[in-house]
C-alpha atoms as an extended CHARMM CRD file, in Angstrom:
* protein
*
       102  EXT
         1         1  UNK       CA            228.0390000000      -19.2570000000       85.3600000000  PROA      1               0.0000000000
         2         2  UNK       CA            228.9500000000      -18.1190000000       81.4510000000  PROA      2               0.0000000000
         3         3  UNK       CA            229.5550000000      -22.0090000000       80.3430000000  PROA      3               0.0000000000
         4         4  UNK       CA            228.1820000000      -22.6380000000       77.3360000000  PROA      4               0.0000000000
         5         5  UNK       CA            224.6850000000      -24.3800000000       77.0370000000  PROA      5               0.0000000000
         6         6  UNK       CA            224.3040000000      -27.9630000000       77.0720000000  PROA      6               0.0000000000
         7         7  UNK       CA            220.3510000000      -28.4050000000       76.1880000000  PROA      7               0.0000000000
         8         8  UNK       CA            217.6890000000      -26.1670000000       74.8600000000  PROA      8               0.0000000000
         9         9  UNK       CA            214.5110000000      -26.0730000000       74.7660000000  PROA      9               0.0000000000
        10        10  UNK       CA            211.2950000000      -24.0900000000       73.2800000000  PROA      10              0.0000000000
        11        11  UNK       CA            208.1160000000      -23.7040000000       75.2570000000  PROA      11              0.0000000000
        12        12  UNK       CA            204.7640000000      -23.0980000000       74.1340000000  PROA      12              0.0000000000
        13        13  UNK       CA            202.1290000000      -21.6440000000       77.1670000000  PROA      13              0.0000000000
        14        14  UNK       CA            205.0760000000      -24.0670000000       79.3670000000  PROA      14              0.0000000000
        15        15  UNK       CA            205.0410000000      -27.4250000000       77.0760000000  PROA      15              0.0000000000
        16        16  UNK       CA            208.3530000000      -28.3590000000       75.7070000000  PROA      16              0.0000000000
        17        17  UNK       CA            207.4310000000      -28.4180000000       71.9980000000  PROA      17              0.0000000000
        18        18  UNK       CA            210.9780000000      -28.3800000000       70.6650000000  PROA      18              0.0000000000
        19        19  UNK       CA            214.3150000000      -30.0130000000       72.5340000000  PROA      19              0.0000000000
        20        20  UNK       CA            218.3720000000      -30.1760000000       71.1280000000  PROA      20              0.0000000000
        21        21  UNK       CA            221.7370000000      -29.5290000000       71.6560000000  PROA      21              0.0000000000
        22        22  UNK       CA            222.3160000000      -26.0820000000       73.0440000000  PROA      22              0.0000000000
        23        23  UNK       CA            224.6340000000      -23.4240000000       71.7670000000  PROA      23              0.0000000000
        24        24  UNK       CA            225.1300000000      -20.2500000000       71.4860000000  PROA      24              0.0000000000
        25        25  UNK       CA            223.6390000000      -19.6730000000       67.8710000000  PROA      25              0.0000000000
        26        26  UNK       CA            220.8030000000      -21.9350000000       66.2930000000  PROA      26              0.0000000000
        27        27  UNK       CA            217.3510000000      -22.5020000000       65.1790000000  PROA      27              0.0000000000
        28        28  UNK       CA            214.6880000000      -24.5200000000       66.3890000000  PROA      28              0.0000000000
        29        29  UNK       CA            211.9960000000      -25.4980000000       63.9340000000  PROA      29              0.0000000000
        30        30  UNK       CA            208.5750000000      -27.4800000000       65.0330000000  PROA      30              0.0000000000
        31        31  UNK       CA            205.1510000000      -27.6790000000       63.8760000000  PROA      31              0.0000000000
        32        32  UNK       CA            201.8510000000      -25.5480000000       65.5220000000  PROA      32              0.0000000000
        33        33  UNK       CA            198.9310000000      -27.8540000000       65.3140000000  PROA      33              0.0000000000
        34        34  UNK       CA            196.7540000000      -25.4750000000       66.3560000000  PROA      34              0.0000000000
        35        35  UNK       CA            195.6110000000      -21.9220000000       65.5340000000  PROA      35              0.0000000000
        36        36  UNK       CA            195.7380000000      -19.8150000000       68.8620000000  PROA      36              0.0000000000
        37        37  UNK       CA            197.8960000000      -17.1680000000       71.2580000000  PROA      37              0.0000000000
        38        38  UNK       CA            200.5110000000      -18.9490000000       73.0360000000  PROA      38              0.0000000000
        39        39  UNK       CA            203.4020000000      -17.7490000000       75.2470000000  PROA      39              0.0000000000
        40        40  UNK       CA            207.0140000000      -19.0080000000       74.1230000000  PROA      40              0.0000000000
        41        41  UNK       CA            209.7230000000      -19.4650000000       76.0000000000  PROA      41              0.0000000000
        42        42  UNK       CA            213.4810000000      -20.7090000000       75.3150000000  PROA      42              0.0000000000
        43        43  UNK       CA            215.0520000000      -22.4650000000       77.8340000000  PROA      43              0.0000000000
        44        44  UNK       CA            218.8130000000      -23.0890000000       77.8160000000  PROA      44              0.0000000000
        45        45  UNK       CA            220.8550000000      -25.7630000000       80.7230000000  PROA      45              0.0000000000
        46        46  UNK       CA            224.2950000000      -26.2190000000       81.4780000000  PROA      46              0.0000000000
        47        47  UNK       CA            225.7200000000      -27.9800000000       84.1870000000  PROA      47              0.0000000000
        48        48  UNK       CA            225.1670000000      -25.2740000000       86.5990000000  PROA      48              0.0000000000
        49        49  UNK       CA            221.3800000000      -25.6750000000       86.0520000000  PROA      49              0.0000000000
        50        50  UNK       CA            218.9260000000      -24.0230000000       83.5780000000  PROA      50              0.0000000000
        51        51  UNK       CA            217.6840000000      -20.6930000000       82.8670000000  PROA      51              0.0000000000
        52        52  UNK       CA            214.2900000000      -19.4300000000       81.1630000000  PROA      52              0.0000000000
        53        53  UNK       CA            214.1700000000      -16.4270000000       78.4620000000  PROA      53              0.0000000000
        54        54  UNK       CA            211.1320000000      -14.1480000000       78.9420000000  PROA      54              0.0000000000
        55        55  UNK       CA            207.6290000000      -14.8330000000       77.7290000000  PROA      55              0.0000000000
        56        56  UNK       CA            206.8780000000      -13.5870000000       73.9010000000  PROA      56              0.0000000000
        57        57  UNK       CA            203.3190000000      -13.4830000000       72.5650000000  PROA      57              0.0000000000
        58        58  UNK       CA            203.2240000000      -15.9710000000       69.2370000000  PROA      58              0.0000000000
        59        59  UNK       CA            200.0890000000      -15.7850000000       67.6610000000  PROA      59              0.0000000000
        60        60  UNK       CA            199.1320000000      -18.7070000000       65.0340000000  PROA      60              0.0000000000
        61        61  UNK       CA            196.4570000000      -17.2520000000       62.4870000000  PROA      61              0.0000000000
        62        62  UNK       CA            194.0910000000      -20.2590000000       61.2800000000  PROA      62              0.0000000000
        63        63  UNK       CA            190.9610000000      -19.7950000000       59.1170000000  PROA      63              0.0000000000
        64        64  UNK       CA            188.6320000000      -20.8560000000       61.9540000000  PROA      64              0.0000000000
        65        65  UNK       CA            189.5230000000      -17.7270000000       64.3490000000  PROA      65              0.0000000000
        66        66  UNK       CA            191.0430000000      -19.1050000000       66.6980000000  PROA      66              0.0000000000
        67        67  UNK       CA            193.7410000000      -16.5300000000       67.4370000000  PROA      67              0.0000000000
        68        68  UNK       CA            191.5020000000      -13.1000000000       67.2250000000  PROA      68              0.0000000000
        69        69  UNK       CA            190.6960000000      -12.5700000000       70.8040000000  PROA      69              0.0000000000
        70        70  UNK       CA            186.6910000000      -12.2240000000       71.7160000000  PROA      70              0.0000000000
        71        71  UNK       CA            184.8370000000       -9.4040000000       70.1900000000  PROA      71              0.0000000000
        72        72  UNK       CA            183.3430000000       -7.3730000000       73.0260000000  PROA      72              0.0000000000
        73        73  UNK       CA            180.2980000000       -5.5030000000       72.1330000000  PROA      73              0.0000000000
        74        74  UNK       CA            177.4910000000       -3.8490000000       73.9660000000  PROA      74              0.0000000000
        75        75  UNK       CA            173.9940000000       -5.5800000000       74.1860000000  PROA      75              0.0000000000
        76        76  UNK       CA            171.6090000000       -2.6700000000       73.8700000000  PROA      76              0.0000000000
        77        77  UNK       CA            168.4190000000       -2.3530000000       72.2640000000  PROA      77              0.0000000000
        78        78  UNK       CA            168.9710000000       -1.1750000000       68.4820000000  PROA      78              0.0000000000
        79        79  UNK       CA            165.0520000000       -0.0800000000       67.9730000000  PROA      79              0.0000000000
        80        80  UNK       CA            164.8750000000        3.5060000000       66.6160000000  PROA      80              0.0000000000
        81        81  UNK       CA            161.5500000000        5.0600000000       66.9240000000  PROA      81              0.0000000000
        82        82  UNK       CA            159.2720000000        4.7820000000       63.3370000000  PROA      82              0.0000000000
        83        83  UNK       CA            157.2120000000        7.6830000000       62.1000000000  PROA      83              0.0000000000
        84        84  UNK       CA            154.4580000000        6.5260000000       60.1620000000  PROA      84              0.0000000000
        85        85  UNK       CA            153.5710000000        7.8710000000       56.6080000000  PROA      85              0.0000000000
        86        86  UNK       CA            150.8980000000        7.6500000000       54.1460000000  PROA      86              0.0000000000
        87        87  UNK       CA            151.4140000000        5.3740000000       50.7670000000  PROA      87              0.0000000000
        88        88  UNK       CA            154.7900000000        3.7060000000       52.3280000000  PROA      88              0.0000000000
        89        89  UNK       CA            155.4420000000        0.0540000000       52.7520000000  PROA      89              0.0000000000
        90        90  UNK       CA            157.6340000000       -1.0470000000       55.1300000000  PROA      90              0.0000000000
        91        91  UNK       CA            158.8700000000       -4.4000000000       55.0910000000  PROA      91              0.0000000000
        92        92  UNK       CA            161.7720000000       -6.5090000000       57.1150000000  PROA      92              0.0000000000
        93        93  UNK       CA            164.4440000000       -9.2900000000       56.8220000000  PROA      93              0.0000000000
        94        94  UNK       CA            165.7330000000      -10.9920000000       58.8750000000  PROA      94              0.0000000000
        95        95  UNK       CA            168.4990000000      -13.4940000000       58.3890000000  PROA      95              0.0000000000
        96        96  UNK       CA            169.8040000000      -16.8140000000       59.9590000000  PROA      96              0.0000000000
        97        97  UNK       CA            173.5170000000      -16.1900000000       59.8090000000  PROA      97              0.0000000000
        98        98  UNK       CA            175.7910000000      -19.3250000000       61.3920000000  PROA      98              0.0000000000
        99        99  UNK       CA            173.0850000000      -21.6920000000       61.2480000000  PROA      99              0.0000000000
       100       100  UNK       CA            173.9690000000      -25.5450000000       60.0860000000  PROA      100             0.0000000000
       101       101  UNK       CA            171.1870000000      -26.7960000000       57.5960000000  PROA      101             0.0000000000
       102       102  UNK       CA            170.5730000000      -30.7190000000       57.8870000000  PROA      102             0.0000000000
């Protein structure tokens, strides 16, 4: 209708995380608990209803990861074929990596 807003809001992945008086310039500010990818949203009402902005990608970086998306890697043997030699030692070592010690 072209009235000015009423109410806004800001969406994360479709949960209000952020809700005021609407206008036509402003800022929103609200915490991210949460390390991750989410989809925001702004959504502004008026009388004559209310109206959703597109999705944007916000990504949260956190030490624990949880906003690189999956590493995708082939499982395939690794093996290369060994020529043996005279007067060589061969040796191996192979560590635990990620595991929790009691």
């Amino acid at each position: 209708s072209g009235d000015a807003p009423t109410s806004a809001k800001v969406l994360l992945d479709g949960k209000t995380v952020w809700s005021g008086a609407g206008s036509a310039a402003g800022s929103a500010t609200f915490k991210v608990k949460k390390g991750g990818r989410y989809q925001e949203q702004v959504e502004l009402c008026n009388t004559s209803g209310c109206t959703k902005s597109a999705s944007k990608l916000i990504i949260v970086a956190d030490t624990d990861g949880s906003h690189l998306l999956p590493l995708n890697t082939t499982m395939k043997e690794n093996n290369k074929t060994f020529a043996q030699h005279t007067d060589k030692v061969v040796g191996a070592y192979f560590p635990e990596w990620g595991r929790v010690w009691p």
